[in-house]
C-alpha positions in Angstrom: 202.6 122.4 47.0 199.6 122.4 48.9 200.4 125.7 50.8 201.1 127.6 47.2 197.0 127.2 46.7 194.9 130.2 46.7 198.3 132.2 48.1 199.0 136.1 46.7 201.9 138.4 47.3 202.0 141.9 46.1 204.0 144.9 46.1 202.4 148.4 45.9 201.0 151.9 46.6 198.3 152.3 48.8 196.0 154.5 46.9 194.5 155.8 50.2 194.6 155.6 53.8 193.1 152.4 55.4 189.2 152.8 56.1 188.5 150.9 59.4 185.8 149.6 60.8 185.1 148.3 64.2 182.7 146.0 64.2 180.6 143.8 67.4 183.0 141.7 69.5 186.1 144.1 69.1 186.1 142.9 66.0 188.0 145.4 63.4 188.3 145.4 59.6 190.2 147.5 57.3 189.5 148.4 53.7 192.0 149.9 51.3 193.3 149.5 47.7 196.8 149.3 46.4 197.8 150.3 43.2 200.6 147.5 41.1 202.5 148.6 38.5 203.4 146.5 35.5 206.2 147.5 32.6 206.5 146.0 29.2 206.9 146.7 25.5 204.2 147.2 23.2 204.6 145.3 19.8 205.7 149.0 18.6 208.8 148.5 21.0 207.4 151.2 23.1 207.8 150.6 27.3 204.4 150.9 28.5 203.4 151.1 32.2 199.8 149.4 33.2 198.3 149.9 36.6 196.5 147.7 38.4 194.0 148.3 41.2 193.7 145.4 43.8 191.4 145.6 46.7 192.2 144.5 50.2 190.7 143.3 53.2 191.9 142.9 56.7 190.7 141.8 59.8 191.5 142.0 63.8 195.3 142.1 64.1 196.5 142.8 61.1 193.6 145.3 60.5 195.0 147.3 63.6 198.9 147.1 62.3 197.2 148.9 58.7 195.6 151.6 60.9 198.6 152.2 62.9 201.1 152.1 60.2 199.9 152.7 56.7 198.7 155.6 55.0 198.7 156.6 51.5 201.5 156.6 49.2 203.2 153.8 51.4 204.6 151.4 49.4 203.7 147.7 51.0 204.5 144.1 50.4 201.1 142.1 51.4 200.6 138.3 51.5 196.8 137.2 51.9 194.6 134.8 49.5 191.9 135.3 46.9 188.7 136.2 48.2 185.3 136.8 45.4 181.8 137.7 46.7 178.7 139.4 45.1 175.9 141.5 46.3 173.0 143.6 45.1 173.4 147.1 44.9 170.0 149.4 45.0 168.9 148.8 41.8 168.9 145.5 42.1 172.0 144.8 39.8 174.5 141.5 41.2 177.8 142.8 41.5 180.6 140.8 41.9 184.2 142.0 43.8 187.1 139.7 44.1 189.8 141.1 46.4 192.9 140.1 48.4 192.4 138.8 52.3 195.4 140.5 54.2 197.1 137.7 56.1 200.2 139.7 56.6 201.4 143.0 55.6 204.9 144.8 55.9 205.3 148.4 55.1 208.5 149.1 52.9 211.0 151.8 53.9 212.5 154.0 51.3 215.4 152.1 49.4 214.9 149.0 51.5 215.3 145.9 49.2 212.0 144.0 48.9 212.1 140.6 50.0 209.2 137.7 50.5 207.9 137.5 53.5 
C-alpha cells in the first residue's frame, strides 16, 4: 500500500499548449493545465457536467516528451503526485497553488481505450 501514497492519475484535455522553460543545467520544465470532466445527477434528476482545472508540472524528460508531443485539445492520461506551495504575489498577498508533478504522461489517440499506465 505504500506505493498508493501521494499517487494521482488523470484523464483529460489540455487546455493549452505546454509552456516550457529551460532552466540552468539543461534543466527544462513544462507548465500546462488539463481540464477533467465529471458527470452526475442533480437531486432534480438532471445530468450535470462539472469541470475541473488541474495544474501540472514537469520536469527534464518528461518535460521534453510534453513539448514534443502535446498541444491543446489532446486528450492525456498523466500519473504524477500531489505537490502544494505558496508564494507572495506583488501586493504582498500569500497565495497558495497545489498541482500535479508529472511523473509520466501518455497522449491518447482518438478511440483508443484508456488504460492505467
Amino acid at each position: 500500500m505504500n506505493t498508493l501514497r501521494n499517487s494521482v492519475q488523470l484523464v483529460g484535455h489540455l487546455g493549452k499548449n505546454p509552456e516550457i522553460t529551460n532552466l540552468e543545467k539543461g534543466k527544462k520544465l513544462a507548465r500546462v493545465s488539463i481540464a477533467v470532466n465529471e458527470f452526475y445527477t442533480s437531486a432534480a434528476g438532471e445530468k450535470v457536467e462539472q469541470t475541473n482545472w488541474i495544474n501540472l508540472v514537469a520536469w527534464d524528460n518528461t518535460a521534453t516528451y510534453m513539448e514534443r508531443n502535446l498541444s491543446k485539445g489532446n486528450q492525456v492520461l498523466i500519473k504524477g503526485s500531489l505537490s502544494s506551495r505558496n508564494y507572495e504575489d506583488k501586493q504582498g498577498v500569500k497565495k497558495y497553488i497545489t498541482e500535479v508533478v508529472v511523473s509520466e504522461v501518455l497522449k491518447i489517440q482518438k478511440d483508443e481505450p484508456v488504460t492505467a499506465l
